[in-house]
C-alpha positions in Angstrom: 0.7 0.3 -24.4 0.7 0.9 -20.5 -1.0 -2.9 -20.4 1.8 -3.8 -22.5 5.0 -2.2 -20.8 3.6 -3.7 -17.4 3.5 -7.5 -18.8 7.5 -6.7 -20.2 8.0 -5.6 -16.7 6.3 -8.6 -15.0 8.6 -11.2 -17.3 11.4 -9.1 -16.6 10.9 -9.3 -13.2 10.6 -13.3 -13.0 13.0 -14.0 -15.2 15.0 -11.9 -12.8 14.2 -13.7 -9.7 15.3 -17.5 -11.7 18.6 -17.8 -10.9 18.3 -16.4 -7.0 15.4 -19.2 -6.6 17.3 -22.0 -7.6 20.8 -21.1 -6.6 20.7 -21.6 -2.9 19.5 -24.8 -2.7 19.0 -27.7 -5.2 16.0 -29.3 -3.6 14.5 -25.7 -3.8 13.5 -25.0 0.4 12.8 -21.4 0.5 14.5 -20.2 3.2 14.2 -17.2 5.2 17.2 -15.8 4.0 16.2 -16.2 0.5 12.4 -14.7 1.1 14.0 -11.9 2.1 16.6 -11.2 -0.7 13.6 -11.9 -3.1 11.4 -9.6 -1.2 14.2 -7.0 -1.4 14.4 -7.3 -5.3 10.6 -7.2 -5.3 10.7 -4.4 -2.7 13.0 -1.8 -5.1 10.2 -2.9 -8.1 6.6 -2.9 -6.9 6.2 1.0 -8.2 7.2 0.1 -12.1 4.9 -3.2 -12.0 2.1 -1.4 -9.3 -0.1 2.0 -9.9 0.3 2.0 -5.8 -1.7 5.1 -4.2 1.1 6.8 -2.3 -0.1 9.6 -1.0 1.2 10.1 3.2 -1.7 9.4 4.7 -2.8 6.5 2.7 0.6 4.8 3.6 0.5 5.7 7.2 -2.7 4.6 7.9 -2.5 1.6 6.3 1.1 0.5 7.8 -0.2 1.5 11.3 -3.6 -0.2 11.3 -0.7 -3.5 10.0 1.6 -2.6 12.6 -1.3 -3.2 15.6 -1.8 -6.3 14.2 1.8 -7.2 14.1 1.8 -6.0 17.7 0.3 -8.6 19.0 1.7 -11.1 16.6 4.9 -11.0 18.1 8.4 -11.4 16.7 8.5 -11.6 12.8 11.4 -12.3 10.4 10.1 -10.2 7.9 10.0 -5.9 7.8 6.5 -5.8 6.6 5.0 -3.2 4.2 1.4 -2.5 3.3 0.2 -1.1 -0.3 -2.9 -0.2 -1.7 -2.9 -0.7 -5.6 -5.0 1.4 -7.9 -6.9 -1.5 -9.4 -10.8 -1.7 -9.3 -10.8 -5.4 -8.8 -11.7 -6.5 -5.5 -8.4 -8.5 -4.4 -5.7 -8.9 -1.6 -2.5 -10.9 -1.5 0.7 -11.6 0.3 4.3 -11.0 -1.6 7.2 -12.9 -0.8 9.2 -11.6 2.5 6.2 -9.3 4.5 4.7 -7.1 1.2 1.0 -7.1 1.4 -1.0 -5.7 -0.7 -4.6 -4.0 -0.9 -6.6 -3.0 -4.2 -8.5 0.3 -4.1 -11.3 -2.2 -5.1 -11.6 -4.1 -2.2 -11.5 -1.2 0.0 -14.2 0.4 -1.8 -16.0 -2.8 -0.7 -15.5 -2.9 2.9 -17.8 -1.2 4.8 -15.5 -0.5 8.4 -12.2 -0.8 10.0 -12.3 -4.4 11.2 -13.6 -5.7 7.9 -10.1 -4.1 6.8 -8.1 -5.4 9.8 -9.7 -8.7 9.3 -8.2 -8.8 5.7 -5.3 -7.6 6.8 -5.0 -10.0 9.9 -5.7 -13.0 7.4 -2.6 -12.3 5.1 -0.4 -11.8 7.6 -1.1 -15.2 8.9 -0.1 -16.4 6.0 3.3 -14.9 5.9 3.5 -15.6 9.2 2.5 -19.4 8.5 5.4 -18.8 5.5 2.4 -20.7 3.4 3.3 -18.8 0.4 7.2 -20.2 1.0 5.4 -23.9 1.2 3.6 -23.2 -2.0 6.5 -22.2 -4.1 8.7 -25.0 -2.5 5.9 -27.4 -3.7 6.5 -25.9 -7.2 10.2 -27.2 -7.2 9.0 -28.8 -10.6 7.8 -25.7 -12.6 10.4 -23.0 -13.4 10.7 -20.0 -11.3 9.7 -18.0 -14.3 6.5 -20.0 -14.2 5.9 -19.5 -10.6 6.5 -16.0 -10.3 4.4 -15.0 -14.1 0.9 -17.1 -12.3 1.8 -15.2 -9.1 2.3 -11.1 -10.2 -0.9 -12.2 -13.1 -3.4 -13.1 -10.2 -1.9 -10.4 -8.7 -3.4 -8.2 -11.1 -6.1 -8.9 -11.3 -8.6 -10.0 -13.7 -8.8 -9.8 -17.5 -6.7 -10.0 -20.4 -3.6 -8.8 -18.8 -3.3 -11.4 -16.1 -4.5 -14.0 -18.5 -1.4 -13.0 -21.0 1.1 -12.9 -18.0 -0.2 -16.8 -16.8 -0.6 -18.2 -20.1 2.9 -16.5 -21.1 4.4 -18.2 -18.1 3.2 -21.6 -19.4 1.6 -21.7 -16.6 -2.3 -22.2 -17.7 -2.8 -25.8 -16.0 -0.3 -24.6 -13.2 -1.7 -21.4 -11.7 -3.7 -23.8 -8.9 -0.2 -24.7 -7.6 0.4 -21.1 -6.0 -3.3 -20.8 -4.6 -3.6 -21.6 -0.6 -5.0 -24.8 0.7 -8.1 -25.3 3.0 -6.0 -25.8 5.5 -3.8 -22.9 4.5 -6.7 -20.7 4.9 -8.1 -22.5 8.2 -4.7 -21.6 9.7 -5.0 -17.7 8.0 -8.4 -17.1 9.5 -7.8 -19.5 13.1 -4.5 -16.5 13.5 -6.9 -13.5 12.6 -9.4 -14.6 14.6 -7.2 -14.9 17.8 -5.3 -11.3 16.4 -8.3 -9.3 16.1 -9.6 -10.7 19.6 -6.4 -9.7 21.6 -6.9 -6.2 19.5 -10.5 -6.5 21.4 -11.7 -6.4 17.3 -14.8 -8.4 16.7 -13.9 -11.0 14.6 -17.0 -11.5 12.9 -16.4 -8.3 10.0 -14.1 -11.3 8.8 -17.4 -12.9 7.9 -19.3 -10.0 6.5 -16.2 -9.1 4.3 -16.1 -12.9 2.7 -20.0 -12.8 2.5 -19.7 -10.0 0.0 -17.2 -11.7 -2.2 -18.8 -15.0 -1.8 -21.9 -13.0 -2.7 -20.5 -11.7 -5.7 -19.2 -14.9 -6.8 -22.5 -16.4 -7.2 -24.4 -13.7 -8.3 -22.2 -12.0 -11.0 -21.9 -15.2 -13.2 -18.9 -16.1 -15.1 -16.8 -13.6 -12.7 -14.5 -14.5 -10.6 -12.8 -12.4 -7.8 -8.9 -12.3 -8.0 -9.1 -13.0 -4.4 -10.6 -16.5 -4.9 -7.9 -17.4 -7.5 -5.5 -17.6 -4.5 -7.7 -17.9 -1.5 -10.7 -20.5 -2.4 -13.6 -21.6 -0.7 -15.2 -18.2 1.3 -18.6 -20.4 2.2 -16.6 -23.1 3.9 -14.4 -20.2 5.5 -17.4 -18.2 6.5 -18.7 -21.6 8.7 -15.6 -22.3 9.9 -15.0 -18.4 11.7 -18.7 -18.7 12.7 -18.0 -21.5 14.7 -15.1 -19.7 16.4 -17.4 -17.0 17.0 -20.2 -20.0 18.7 -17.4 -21.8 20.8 -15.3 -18.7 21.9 -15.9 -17.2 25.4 -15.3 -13.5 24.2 -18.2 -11.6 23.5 -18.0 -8.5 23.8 -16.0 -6.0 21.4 -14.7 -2.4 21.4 -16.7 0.2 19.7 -14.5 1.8 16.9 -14.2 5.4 15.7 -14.9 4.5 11.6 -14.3 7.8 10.7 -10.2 7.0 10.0 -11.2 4.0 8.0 -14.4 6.0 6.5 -11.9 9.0 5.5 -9.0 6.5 4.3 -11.6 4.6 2.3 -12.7 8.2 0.7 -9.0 8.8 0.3 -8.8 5.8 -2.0 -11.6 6.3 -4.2 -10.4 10.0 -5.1 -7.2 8.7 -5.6 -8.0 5.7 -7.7 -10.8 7.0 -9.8 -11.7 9.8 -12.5 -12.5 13.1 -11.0 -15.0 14.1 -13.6 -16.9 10.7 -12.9 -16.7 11.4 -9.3 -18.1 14.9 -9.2 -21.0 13.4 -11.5 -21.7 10.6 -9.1 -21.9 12.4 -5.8 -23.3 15.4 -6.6 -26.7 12.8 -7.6 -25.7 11.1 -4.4 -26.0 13.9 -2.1 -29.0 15.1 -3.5 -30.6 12.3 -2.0 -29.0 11.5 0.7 -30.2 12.7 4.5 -28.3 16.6 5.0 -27.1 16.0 8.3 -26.0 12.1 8.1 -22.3 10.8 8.0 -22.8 9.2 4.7 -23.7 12.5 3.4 -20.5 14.2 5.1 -18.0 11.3 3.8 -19.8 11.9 0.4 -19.1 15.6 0.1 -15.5 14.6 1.4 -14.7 12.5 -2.1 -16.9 15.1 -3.9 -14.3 17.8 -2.4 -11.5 15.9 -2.9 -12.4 15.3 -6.6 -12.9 19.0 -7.1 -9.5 19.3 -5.8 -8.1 17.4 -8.4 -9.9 19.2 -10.8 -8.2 21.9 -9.6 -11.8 23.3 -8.6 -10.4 25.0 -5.5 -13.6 27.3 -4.2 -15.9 24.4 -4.3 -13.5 21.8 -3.0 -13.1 24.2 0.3 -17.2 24.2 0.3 -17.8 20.4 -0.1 -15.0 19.9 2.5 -16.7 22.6 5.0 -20.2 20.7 5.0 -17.6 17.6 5.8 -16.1 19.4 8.8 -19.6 20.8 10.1 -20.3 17.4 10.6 -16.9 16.7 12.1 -15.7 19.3 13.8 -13.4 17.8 16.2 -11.1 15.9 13.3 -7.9 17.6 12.9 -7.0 16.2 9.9 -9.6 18.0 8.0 -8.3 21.0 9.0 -5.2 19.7 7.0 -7.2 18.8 4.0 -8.2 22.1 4.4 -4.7 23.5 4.3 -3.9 21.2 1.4 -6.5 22.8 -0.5 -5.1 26.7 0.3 -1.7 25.4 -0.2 -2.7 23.8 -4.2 -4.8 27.0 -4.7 -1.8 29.5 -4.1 -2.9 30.6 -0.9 0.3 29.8 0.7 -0.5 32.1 4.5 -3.7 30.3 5.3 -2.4 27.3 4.3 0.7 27.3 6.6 -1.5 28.3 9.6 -3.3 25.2 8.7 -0.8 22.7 8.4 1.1 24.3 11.4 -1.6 24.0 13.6 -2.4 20.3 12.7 1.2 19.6 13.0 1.5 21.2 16.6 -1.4 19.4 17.8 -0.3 15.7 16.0 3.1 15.8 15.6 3.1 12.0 14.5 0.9 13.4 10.8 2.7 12.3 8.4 0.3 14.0 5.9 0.3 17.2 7.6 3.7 17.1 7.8 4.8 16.6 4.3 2.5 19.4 2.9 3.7 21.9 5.4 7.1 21.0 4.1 6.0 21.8 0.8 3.8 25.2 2.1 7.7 26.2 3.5 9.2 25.5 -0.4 6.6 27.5 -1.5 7.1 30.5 0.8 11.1 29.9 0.5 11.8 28.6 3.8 14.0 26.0 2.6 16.2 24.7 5.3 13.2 24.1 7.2 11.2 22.6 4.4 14.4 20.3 4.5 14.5 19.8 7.6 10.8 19.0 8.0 11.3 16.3 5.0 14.5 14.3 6.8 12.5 14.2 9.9 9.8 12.6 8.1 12.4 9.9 6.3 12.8 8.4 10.2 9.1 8.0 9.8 8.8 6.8 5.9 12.3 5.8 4.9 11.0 4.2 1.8 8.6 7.1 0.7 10.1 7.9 -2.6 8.6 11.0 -2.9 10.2 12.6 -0.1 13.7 11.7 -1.7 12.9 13.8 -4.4 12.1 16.8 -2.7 14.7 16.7 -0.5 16.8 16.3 -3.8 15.8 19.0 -5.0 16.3 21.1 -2.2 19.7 20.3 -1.4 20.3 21.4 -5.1 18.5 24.5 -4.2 21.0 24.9 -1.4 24.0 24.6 -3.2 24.6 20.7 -1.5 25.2 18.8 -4.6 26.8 16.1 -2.9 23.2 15.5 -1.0 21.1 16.1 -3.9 22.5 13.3 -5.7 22.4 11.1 -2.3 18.7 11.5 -1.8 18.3 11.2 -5.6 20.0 7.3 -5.9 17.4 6.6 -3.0 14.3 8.5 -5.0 15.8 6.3 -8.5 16.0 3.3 -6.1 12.7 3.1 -4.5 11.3 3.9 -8.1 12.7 1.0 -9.4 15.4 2.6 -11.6 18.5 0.5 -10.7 20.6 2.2 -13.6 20.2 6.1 -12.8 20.2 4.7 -9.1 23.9 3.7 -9.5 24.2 6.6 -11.4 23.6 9.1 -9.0 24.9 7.0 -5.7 28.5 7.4 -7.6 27.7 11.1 -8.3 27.7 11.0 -4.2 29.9 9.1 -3.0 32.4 11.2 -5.3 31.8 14.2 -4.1 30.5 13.3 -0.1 33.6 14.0 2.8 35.4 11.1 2.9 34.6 10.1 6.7 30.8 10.6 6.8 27.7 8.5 7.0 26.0 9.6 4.2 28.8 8.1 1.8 29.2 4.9 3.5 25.3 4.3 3.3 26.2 5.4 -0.9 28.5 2.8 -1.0 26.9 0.6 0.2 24.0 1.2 -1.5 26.1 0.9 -5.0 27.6 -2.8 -3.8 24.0 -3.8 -3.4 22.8 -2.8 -6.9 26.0 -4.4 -8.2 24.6 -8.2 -6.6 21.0 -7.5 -8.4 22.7 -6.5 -11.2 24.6 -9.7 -11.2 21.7 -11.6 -9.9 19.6 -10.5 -13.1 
């Protein structure tokens, strides 16, 4: 059924973006412009057609390792945004208008921070490059419907889903059509490479990460990565950045912490997989593993965090303690920490906690929205509110802080503001209808003058044009 409901969603959402495609522009050129209304669209739908780990820190780290790279990109057109999908397959593609995307499968498969970055680095070439813009102005003579069905069902993944979406779309012979060129990819990986060298990143992870999938190609036969159905050819990729490497006068490379990537990477795999399974798998693992290793302690890190979700409190805190033995100096376990006291009831410790890391990294997203929730819990409201509209400045398209903020301006006897932050929580979920719904609640009941009710309004006349547009 959930297969079923996301391949209704996926047509939907193509036959959505038709008219918008075509309108502008009879010989179909892709602007700018229109990237960006159609990234928009997709923007307000990626959580109904994506299981996207959203959890704070997964979302922060992931847009600030992007934003580095952006850094040094320079000016963009595009607001970018970075995802990580619950999906097992390894894959990682570029949406229309600066959306990027991550499965939890290839993360699982890197093995350090500029493996990621080099990913990462690669697809934002792309965009940058606007070769996905090329490839659907190329497809001027399949239907939009077409192009968009092949596009969402590689981005998928594997298996009978994706195939239902492409062959559905009519687009069996077509799907090569939306896949990048050699020289597509040349230019990719000739812009990471020079990106992850003025990051003082060695660009040869870029190779090690395309060596496992090219590895896997061969050796798992009849399986094919999603990532090669759009980005083909990792051998002749693999010789082409190693002769970067040979010819470039840069050497030498900074040394990076891993433990962010090491700890994001655990992050996903708890988030992305079952518990149960989890706990069986790693308490084998760390019975064989070396006591006092970091594998060990990032092991007993997922192993605590799959307790956790178990709602196994006393030996979550254990496993997590043999994880900050061996890391005493990282904060943010002192927040996972505070996480766990907050989830078990222990509401005291946990605000101590979450204070603390707060105090010390102001900038935690993570921290920050759980101590916001440790204030709910100890009926501190207005700062819990407070806390959360801080955050927004930091996350404005978070959805889940919308809701609590929601529902503690309900709380609080401010109606008017619980129905704002709701039309933005229905909005960034997807839900156009209850969006409007609740963004004319607002702007019915917000003071005439204020901001708040001309961002509603607004808000409702841009739900009218998709509306229209659909």
């Amino acid at each position: 059924m959930k297969h079923l409901t996301k391949l209704i969603l996926v047509l939907f959402i193509s036959a959505s973006f038709q008219q918008n495609l075509y309108r502008a522009n009879p010989a179909f050129a892709f602007s700018v412009g229109e990237e960006k209304e159609v990234g928009e669209q997709l923007l307000t739908m990626v959580r109904k057609g994506f299981t996207l780990i959203d959890e704070p820190d997964v979302i922060q780290y992931i847009n600030e390792l992007g934003q580095r790279t952006l850094a040094v990109a320079g000016s963009q057109y595009f607001d970018y945004h970075f995802f990580v999908i619950s999906n097992k397959e390894l894959n990682a593609f570029a949406a229309p208008s600066g959306l990027i995307f991550f499965h939890s499968g290839l993360v699982e498969s890197l093995d350090s921070e500029e493996e990621l970055v080099g990913v990462m680095a690669h697809e934002i070439g792309h965009v940058v490059s606007r070769h996905l813009a090329d490839r659907i102005r190329k497809t001027a003579k399949i239907s939009a419907v077409t192009m968009l069905g092949v596009l969402l069902g590689i981005a998928l993944g594997a298996g009978p889903l994706s195939e239902a979406i492409i062959a559905g779309s009519a687009a069996a012979g077509q799907s090569a059509a939306l896949s990048f060129s050699r020289l597509d990819e040349e230019e990719a990986d000739r812009l990471a490479f020079k990106w992850m060298q003025e990051q003082n990143l060695d660009p040869g992870e870029m190779v090690n990460m395309l060596h496992e999938i090219h590895t896997m190609n061969r050796y798992r036969m009849g399986y094919v990565p999603p990532y090669l159905l759009t980005h083909p050819g990792p051998d002749v990729r693999m010789s082409y950045i190693q002769d970067l490497i040979l010819f470039s006068e840069q050497k030498k490379y900074v040394t990076v912490d891993q433990f962010p990537f090491q700890r994001f990477k655990s992050r996903v795999i708890s988030l992305s997989r079952d518990p149960v399974q989890l706990v069986s798998y790693y308490q084998r693992a760390t019975a064989t593993m070396e006591p006092d290793s970091q594998a060990a302690a990032m092991a007993y890190y997922v192993l605590s965090q799959a307790y956790l979700a178990a709602a196994d409190f006393d030996k979550a805190e254990k496993s997590l303690g043999k994880t900050m033995a061996f890391f005493p100096d990282k904060q943010i376990l002192k927040a996972d920490l505070g996480i766990i006291y907050l989830k078990a009831g222990k509401f005291n410790e946990a605000l101590g906690l979450l204070q603390e890391t707060r105090r010390l990294e102001r900038s935690n997203a993570y921290a920050s929205f759980y101590l916001a929730q440790a204030y709910e819990k100890t009926g501190k409201l207005q700062a819990a509110s407070e806390l959360y509209e801080e955050l927004l400045v930091m996350m404005p398209d978070y959805a889940k802080l919308y809701y609590q903020l929601a529902n503690i301006k309900a709380k609080l006897n401010k109606e008017e503001e619980g129905f704002y932050y709701y039309g933005y929580y229905y909005w960034y979920e997807g839900n156009l209808l209850s969006a409007k719904t609740h963004f004319a609640r607002a702007v019915a009941l917000l003071p005439k003058d204020g901001q708040k009710k001309a961002d509603a309004e607004n808000m409702l006349r841009k739900i009218s044009r998709f509306e229209k547009e659909q």
